[in-house]
VOMARDREN-621261 format. One line per field, with one value per residue (C-alpha): x, y, z. Coordinates in Angstrom, 2 decimals. Layout:
REM residues N
xx	c(X  ...)
yy	c(Y  ...)
zz	c(Z  ...)
//
This chain:
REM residues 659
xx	c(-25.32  -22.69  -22.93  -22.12  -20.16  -21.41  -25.30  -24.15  -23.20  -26.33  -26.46  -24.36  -26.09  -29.46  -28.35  -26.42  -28.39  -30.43  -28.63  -25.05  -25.95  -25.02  -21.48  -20.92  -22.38  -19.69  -16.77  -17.92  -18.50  -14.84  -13.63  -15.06  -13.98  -10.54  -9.88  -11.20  -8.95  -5.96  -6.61  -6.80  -3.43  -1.43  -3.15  -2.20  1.22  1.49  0.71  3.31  6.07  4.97  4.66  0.98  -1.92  -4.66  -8.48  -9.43  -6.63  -6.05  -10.49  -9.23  -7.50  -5.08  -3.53  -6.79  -6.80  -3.07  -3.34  -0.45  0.45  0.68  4.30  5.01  6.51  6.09  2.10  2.89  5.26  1.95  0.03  2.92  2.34  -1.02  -0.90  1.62  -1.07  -3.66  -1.77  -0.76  -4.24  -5.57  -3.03  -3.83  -7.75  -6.74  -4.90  -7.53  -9.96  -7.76  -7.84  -11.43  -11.58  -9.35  -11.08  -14.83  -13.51  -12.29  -15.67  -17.47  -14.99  -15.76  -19.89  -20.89  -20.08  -17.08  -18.84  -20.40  -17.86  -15.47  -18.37  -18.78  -15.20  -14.17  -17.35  -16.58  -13.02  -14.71  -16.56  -13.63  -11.87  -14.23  -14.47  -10.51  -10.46  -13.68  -11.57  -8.62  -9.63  -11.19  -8.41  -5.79  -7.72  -8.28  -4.35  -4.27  -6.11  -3.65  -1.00  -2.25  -3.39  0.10  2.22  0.21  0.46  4.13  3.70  2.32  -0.78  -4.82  -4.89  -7.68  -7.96  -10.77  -12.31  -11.39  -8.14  -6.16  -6.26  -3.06  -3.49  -6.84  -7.75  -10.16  -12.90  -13.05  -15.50  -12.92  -10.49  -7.43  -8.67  -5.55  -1.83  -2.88  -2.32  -5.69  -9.08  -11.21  -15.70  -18.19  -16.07  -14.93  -12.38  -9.23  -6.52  -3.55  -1.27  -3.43  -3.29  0.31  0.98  -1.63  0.24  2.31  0.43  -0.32  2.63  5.03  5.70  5.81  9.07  8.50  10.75  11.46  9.45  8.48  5.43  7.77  10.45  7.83  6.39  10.14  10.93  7.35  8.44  11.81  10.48  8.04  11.19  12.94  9.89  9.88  13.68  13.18  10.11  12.54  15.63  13.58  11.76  14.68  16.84  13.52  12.76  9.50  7.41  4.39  0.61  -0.34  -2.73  -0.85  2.57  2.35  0.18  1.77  -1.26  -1.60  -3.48  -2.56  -3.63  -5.95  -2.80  0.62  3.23  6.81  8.78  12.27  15.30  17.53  21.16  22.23  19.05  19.26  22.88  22.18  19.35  21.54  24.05  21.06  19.18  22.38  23.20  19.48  19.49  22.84  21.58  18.49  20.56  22.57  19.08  17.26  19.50  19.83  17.13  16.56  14.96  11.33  10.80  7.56  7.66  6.17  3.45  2.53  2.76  0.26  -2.01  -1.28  -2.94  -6.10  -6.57  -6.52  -9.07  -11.45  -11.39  -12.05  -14.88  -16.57  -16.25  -14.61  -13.85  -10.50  -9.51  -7.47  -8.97  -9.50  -6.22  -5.35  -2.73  -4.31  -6.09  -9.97  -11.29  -15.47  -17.22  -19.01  -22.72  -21.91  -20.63  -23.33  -25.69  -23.05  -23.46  -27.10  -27.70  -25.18  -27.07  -30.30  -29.80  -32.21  -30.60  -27.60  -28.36  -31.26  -32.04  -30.75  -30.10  -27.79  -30.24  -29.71  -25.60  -25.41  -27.50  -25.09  -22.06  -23.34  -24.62  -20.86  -18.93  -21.14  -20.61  -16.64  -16.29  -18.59  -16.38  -13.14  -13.11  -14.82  -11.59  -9.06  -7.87  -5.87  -7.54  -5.71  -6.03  -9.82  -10.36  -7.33  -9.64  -13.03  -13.98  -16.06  -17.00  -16.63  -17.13  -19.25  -17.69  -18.10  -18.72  -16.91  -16.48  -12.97  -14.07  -13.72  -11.73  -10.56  -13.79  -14.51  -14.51  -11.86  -15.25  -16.15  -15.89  -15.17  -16.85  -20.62  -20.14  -23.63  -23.42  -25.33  -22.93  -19.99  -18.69  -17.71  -16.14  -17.47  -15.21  -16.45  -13.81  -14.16  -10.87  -11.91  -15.24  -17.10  -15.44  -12.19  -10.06  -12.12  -11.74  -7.90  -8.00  -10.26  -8.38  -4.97  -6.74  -8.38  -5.40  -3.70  -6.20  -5.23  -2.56  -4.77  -6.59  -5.18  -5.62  -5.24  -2.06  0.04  1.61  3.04  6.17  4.12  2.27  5.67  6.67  2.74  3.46  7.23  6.16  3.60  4.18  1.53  1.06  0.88  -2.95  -3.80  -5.89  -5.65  -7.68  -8.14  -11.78  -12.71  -15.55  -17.63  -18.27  -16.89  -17.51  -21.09  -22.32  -20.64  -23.08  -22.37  -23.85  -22.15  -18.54  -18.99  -20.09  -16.51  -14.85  -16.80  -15.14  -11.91  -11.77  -13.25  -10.58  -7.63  -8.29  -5.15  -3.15  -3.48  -3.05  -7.12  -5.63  -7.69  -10.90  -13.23  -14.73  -17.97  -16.90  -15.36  -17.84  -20.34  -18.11  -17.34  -21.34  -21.40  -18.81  -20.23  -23.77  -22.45  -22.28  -24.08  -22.12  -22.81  -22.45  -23.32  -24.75  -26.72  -27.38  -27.11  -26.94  -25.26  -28.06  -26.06  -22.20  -19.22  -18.16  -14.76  -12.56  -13.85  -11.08  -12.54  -13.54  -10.27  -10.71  -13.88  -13.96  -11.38  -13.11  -16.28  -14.41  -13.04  -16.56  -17.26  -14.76  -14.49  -16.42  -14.39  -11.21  -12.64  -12.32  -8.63  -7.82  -3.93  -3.55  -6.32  -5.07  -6.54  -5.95  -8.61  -11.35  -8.61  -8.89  -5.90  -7.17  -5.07  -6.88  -6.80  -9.91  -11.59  -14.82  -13.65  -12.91  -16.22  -17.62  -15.24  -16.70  -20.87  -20.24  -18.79  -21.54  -24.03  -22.60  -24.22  -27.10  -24.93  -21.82  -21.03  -17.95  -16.17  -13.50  -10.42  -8.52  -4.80  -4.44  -1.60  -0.99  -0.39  -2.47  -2.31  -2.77  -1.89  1.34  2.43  1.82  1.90  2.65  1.98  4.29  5.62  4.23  6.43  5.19  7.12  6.23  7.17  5.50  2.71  1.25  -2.21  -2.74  -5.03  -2.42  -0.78  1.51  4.54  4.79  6.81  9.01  12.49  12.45  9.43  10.65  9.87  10.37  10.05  13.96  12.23  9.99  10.46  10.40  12.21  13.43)
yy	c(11.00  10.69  7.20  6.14  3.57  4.08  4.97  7.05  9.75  10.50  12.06  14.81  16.44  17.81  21.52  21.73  23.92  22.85  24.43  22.88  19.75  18.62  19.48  18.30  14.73  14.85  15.84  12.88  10.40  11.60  10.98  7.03  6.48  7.60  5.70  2.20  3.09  3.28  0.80  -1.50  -0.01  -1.52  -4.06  -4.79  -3.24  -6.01  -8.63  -7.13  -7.63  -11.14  -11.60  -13.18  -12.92  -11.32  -13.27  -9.85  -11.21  -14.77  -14.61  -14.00  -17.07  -16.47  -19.75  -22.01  -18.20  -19.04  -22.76  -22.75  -25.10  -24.03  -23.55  -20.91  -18.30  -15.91  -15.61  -15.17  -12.15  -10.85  -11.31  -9.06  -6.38  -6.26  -6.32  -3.20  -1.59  -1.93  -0.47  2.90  3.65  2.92  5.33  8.16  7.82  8.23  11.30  12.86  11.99  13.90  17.18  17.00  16.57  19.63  22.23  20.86  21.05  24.35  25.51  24.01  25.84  29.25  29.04  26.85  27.97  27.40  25.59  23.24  22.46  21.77  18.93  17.59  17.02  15.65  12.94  11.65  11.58  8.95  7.25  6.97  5.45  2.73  2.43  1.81  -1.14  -3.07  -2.40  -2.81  -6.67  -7.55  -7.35  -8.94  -11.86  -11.93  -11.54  -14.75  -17.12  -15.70  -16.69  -19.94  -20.48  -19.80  -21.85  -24.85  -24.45  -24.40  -27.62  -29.18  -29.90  -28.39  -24.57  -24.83  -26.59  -28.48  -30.51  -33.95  -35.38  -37.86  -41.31  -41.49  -38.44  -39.33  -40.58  -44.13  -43.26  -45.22  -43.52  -42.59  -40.39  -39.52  -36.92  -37.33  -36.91  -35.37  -31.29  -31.66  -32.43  -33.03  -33.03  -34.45  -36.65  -34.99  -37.07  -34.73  -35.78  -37.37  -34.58  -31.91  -33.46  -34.25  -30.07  -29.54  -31.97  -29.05  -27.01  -23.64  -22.18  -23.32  -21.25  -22.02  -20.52  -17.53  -15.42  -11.70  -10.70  -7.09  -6.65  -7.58  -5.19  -2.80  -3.79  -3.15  0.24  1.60  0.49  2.41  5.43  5.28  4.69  7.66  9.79  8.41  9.21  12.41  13.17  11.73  14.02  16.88  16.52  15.49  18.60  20.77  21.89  20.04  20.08  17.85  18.41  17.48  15.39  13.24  13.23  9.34  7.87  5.77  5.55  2.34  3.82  4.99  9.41  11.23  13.14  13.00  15.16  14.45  15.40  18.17  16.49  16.07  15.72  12.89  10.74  10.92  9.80  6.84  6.04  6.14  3.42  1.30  1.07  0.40  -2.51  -3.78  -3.12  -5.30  -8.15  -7.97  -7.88  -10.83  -13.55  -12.09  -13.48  -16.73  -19.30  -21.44  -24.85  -25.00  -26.00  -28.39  -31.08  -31.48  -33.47  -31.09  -28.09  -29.81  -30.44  -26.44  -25.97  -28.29  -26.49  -23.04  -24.36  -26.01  -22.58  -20.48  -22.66  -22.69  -26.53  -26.53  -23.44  -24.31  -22.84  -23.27  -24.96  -22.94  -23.55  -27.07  -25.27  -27.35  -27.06  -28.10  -28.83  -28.39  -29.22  -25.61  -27.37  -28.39  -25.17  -23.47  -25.73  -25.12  -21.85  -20.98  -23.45  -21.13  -17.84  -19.47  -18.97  -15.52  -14.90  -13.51  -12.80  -11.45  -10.65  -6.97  -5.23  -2.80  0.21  -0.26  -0.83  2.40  4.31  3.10  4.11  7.46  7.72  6.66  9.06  12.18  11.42  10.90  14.32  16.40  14.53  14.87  18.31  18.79  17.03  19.25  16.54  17.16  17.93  15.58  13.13  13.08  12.66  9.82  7.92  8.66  5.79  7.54  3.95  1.39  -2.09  -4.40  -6.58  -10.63  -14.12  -16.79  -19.59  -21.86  -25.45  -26.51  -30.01  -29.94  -30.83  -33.39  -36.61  -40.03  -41.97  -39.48  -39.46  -36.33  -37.95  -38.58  -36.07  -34.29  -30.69  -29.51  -31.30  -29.40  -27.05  -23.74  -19.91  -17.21  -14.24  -11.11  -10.02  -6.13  -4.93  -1.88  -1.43  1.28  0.85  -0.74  2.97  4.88  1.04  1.59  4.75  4.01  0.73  3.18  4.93  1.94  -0.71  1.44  0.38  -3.43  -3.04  -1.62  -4.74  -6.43  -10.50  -9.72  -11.92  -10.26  -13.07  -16.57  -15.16  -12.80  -16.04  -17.60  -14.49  -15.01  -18.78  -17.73  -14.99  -17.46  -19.37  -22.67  -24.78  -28.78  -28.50  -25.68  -26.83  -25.25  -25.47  -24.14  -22.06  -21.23  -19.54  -20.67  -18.81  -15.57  -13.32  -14.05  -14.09  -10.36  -8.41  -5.04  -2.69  -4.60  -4.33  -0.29  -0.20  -1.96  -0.04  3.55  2.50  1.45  5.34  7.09  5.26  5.79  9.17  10.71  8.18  7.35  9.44  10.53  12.31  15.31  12.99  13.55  10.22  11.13  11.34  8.03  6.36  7.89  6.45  3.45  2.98  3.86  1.45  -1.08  -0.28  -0.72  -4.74  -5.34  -7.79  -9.99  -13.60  -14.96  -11.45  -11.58  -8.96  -9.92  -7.78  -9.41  -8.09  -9.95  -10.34  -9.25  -10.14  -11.88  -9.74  -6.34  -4.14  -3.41  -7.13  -8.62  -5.12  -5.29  -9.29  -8.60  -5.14  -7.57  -10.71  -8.02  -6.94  -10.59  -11.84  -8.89  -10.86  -13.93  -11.42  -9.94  -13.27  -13.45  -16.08  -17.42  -17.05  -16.10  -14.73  -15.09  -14.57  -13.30  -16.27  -18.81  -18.20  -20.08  -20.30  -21.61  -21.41  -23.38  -25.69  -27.35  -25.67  -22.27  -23.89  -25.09  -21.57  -19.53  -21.81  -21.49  -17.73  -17.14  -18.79  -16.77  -13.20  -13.05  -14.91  -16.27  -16.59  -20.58  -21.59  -25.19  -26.15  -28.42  -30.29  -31.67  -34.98  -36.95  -34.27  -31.82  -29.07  -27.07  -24.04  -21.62  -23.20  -24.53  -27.41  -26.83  -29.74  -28.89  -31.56  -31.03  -27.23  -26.09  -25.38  -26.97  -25.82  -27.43  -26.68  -28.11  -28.69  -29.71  -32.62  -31.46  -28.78  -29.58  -26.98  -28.84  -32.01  -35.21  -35.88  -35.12  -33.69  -30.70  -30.28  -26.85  -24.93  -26.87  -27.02  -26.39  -23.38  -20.37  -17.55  -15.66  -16.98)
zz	c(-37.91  -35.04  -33.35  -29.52  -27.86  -24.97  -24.00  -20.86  -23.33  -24.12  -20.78  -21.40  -23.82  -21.23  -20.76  -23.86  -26.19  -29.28  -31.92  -30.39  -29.92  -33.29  -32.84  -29.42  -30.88  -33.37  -30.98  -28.34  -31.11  -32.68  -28.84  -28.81  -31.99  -31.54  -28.47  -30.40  -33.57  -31.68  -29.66  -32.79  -34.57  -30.39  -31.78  -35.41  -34.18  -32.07  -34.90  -36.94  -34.01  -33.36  -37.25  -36.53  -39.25  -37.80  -39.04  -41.32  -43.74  -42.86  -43.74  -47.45  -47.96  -50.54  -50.07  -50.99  -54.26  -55.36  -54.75  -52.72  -49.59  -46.07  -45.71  -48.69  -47.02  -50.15  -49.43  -45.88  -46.75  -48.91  -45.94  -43.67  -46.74  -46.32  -42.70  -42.65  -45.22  -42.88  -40.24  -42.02  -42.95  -39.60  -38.60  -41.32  -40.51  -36.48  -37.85  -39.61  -36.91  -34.50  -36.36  -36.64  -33.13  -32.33  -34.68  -33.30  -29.60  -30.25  -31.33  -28.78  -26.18  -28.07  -28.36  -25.12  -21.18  -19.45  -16.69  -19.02  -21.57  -18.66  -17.24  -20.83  -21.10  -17.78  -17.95  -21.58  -20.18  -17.99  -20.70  -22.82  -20.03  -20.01  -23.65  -23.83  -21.11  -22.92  -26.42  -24.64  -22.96  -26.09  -28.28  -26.12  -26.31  -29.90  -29.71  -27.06  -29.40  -32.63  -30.45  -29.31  -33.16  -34.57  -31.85  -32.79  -36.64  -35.81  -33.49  -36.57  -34.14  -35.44  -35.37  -32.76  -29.50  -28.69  -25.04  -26.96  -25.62  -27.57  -25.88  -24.52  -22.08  -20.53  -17.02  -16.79  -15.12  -11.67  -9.82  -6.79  -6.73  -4.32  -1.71  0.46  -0.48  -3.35  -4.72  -6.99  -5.66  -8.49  -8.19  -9.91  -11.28  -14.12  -16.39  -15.99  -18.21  -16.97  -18.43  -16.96  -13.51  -13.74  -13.67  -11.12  -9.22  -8.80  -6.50  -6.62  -5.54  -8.13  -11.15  -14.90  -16.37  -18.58  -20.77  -20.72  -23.24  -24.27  -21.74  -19.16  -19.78  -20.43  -16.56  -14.83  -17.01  -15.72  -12.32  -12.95  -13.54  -10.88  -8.39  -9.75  -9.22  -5.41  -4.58  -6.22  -3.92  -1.18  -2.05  -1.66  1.69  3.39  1.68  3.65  0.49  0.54  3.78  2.99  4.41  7.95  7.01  4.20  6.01  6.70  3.76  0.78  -1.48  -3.35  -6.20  -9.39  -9.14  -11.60  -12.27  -12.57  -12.16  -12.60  -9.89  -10.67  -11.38  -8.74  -8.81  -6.05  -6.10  -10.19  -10.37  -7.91  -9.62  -13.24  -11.98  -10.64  -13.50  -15.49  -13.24  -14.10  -17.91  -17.75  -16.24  -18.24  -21.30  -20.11  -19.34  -22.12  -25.11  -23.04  -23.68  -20.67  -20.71  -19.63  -16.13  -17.05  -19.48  -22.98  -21.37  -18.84  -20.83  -23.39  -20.08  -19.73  -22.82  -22.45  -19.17  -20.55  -23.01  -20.39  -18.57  -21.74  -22.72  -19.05  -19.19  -15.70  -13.10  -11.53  -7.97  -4.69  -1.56  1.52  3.92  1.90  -0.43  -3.65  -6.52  -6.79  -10.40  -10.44  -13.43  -14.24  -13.61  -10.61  -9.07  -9.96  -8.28  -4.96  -5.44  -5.76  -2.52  -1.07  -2.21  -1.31  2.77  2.54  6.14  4.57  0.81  -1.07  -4.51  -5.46  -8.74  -10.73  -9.70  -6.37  -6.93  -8.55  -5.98  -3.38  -5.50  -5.50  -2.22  -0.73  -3.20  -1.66  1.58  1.02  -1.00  1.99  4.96  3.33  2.59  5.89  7.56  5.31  3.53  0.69  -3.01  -5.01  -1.87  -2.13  -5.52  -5.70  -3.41  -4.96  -7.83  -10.43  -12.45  -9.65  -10.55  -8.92  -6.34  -7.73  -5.48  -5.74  -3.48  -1.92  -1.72  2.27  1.24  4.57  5.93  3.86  5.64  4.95  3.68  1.26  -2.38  -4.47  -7.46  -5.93  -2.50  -2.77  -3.56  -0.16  1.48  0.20  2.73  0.92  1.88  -0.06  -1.37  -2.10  -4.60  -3.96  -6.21  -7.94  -6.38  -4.89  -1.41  -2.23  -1.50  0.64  2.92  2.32  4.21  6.74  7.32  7.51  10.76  12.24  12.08  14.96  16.93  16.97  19.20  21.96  22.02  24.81  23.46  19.35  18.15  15.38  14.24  15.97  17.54  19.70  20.55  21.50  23.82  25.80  26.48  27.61  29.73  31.10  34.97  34.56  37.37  37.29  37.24  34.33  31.54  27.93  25.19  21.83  20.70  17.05  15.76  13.35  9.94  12.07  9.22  7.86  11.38  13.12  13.59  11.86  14.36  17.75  15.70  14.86  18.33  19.58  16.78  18.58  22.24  21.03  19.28  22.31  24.23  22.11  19.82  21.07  20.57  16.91  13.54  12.60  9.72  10.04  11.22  13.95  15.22  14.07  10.25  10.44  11.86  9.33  6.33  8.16  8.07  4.51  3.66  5.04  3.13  0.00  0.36  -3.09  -5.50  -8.90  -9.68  -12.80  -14.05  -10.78  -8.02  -4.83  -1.20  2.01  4.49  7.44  8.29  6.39  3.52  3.00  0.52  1.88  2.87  6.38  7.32  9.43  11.37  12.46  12.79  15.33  17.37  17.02  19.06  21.27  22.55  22.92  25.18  26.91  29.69  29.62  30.38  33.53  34.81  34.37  32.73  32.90  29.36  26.98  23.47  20.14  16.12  14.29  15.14  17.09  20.76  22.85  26.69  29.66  33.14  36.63  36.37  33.78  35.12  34.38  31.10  30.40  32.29  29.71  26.41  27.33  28.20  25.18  23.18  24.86  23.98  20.67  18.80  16.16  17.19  17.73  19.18  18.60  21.21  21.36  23.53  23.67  22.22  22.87  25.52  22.58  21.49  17.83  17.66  14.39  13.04  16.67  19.27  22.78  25.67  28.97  30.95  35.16  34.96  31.92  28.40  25.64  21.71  18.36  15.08  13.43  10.10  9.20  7.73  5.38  4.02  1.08  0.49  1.75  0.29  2.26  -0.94  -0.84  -4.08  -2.91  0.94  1.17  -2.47  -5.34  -6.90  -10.19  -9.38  -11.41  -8.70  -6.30  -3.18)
//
């Protein structure tokens, strides 16, 4: 009797008829199977390469049978053989699964419809897709812990690693622990190992030396071809042998497409492209036969290890800080208990489930097939963008250490107390493309927003431009938790203006503003997402990691100080949620701050002043001194991503990266 993988496939069997259904079983069965089978033969495959012992034989122990010791390399040859035995008839029973495949498929494609043979194929296409990846993750980290296993056996050290730490690389326990000066900020206090704090020290911007292995060169040869394929595309539409679609003409679409088609060679772009990749493959040659010394010591690279280990066994969850450029180690109890407390405000979050997810998956794929052939957009285009097995967007939360106070300690700080940001990881999920597109047409919009900063020199330019007199007063605003608190409907309403306003000025790609606002709305519908196997729905705010957030954060702040700017303020300009304001008096000041805090029920706004006749603001202080404005720059004190040792000024000399 046929078996599944996967239970979905049990849907495509309702209109297929009784006395096929047997055979269509098989040939989806044959399909599953075949992707898992070769799946496992990359895998032995790979063993053999890295001459590893996978458990199936290592399980036999014909060590402990021949009473031989560790180190005979004759059993280990044995084990190769049987290794390389295993492999061919994995192989021949892929083979023979494949032609039973072909002759079933063939029948089914001679006795069932055309209509419904094509749907059968194209959704276990789907299934088998999802089959491969599960298979696919599974195995590599089977392969992981061989390779972890075998590099110790060759350190002489145990074959497993364990949470106990030999003596000489663990921390005493004092109770307090360095929340200043330091790259790691560690809760709870959990006893991190001296050797594992020593390569946190680090921070996480340097980088561990790595060789070029095969998945590497693998990486830059995919990346090869795909840059051939470009300056082929490029060859021919500036030749005017290619004219592309009106509505495509100025997209570069991050995602991989359903279907690819190589383009025609071509006889300049391929010859340039012949004595580039030469040049590569030469210096390639040239660093891969050289072995260069690690970058980390022995001790830290044995604290790399323990760390991996913590992480694998969900002792400890180990992240960055939000803005402090460090790492924060939280014992895995203990962030849970942050995070439910987080989950519990029912204000923002309420309990949702996988029923729901799906019926919002579906919901936003219909209306992005109806609009987009509505708006002419290209075939391949639409279904490029369309997710047919999203995956569910996932919380997690950046520790605040910046807000933790000089008194506190990391070790005993209460967990209510802990200030977090929550991330809605949305990569690969129901909105994550059709967001990309929509955030394609929308972005144009930014510069029509008369106070949105770019970035800090544009900042630079407003203060230079700007003709203060020996009275002005400037401050600094910032908004509170911007995200969580935007109210959804006032930012598409902002988002609706800035359109009507500036339709004929932007690129709608075929779009009326009707259809974009009616996927914008769906987009931001779909705000379901899992933590710990949990649903969840974000029934106020957006959520941080959504494609579409920064855009309408920033439409949303323009509706609110829209009122502040009919005053006319000397100088009012603002990044995302930091609002820079010089005017006359301080009473405007004060009348600019309480209006603002008034424009919207939970918007709160914290304010600034100069100290020391400076004032911060981004990565710059400003001085207002005689009527002239006088800038330097400025680093938090909290950030730790430039350390004050010579040896770390700004790049670490020993970080493996580019410059």
């Amino acid at each position: 009797m046929p078996r599944f993988r996967d239970s979905r496939t049990w849907r495509l069997l309702r209109n297929v008829p009784t006395q096929f259904q047997r055979l269509v079983k098989e040939v989806l069965s044959l399909r599953q199977k075949i992707v898992s089978v070769r799946q496992s033969i990359y895998f032995l495959r790979r063993c053999l390469d890295h001459r590893i012992v996978p458990n199936f034989i290592s399980k036999k122990r014909l060590r402990d049978l021949l009473g031989s010791s560790k180190s005979d390399r004759k059993i280990f040859e044995i084990e190769m053989q049987l290794l390389r035995l295993a492999l061919r008839t994995r192989r021949d029973h892929m083979f023979s699964m494949l032609k039973k495949c072909v002759s079933k498929e063939q029948c089914c494609a001679r006795y069932l419809e055309d209509r419904l043979w094509k749907r059968i194929v194209g959704e276990s296409k789907s299934i088998c897709d999802s089959i491969r990846s599960k298979v696919k993750t599974t195995l590599q980290k089977k392969f992981d812990n061989l390779c972890s296993t075998s590099r110790n056996f060759k350190d002489g050290s145990s074959p497993t690693m364990t949470g106990r730490v030999p003596a000489e690389h663990t921390t005493s326990m004092t109770g307090q622990s360095d929340m200043r000066g330091s790259r790691v900020t560690v809760l709870g206090g959990f006893p991190l190992p001296d050797c594992a704090r020593s390569l946190l020290e680090l921070g996480p911007s340097f980088s561990p030396y790595q060789s070029i292995s095969t998945f590497v060169l693998r990486r830059i040869i995919c990346n090869l071809h795909d840059l051939q394929d470009r300056l082929r595309y490029k060859a021919k539409i500036d030749s005017g042998s290619l004219i592309p679609g009106p509505n495509t003409n100025a997209l570069n679409v991050p995602f991989p497409r359903t279907y690819f088609k190589q383009q025609e060679p071509n006889v300049c772009s391929d010859v340039s492209f012949r004595i580039f990749a030469d040049e590569v493959f030469k210096v390639l040659g040239t660093y891969q036969k050289q072995r260069m010394p690690s970058n980390i010591s022995r001790e830290q690279a044995y604290g790399l290890k323990l760390l991996q280990d913590l992480i694998k066994s969900r002792t400890i969850r180990l992240s960055v800080s939000d803005k402090g450029g460090e790492f924060v180690v939280i014992p895995r109890q203990l962030d849970v208990i942050i995070t439910k407390h987080h989950l519990g405000d029912t204000s923002i979050y309420r309990p949702s489930s996988a029923k729901d997810f799906q019926t919002q998956c579906r919901r936003l794929n219909r209306v992005w097939m109806t609009t987009a052939k509505s708006a002419g957009l290209d075939h391949s285009l639409i279904t490029q963008l369309k997710i047919e097995s999203p995956c569910c967007s996932v919380l997690y939360l950046l520790i605040k250490t910046h807000k933790f106070a000089a008194t506190d300690d990391s070790a005993s700080i209460a967990p209510t107390s802990i200030k977090v940001r929550p991330i809605v990881s949305c990569v690969g999920g129901p909105t994550d493309r059709i967001g990309w597109f929509l955030n394609v047409i929308l972005v144009q919009l930014l510069k029509y927003i008369p106070s949105h900063l770019t970035n800090i020199q544009m900042f630079l330019n407003k203060l230079q431009a700007l003709q203060p007199n020996s009275a002005c007063v400037m401050e600094s605003f910032d908004v509170e938790s911007l995200y969580t608190n935007v109210s959804n409907v006032s930012a598409m309403e902002a988002v609706l203006e800035l359109l009507n306003q500036y339709q004929s000025m932007i690129n709608m790609h075929g779009f009326s503003i009707d259809q974009v606002m009616s996927l914008l709305k769906e987009c931001l519908s779909c705000n379901i997402f899992r933590w710990s196997g949990e649903y969840f729905e974000q029934i106020r705010g957006l959520a941080m990691g959504q494609r579409l957030a920064p855009i309408l954060a920033i439409a949303f702040m323009s509706k609110i100080e829209a009122p502040v700017l009919e005053h006319r303020p000397m100088l009012y300009c603002r990044y995302i949620d930091d609002c820079f304001i010089v005017c006359s008096t301080q009473e405007q000041m004060d009348m600019y701050f309480d209006l603002l805090n008034t424009q919207s029920e939970h918007i709160r706004l914290t304010r600034e002043r100069p100290s020391g006749s400076w004032l911060p603001f981004l990565n710059v202080q400003v001085r207002r001194h005689s009527g002239m404005l006088s800038t330097k720059w400025y680093r938090k004190p909290s950030n730790q991503r430039i350390s004050s040792c010579i040896a770390t000024r700004l790049i670490l000399f020993r970080l493996s990266g580019p410059l």
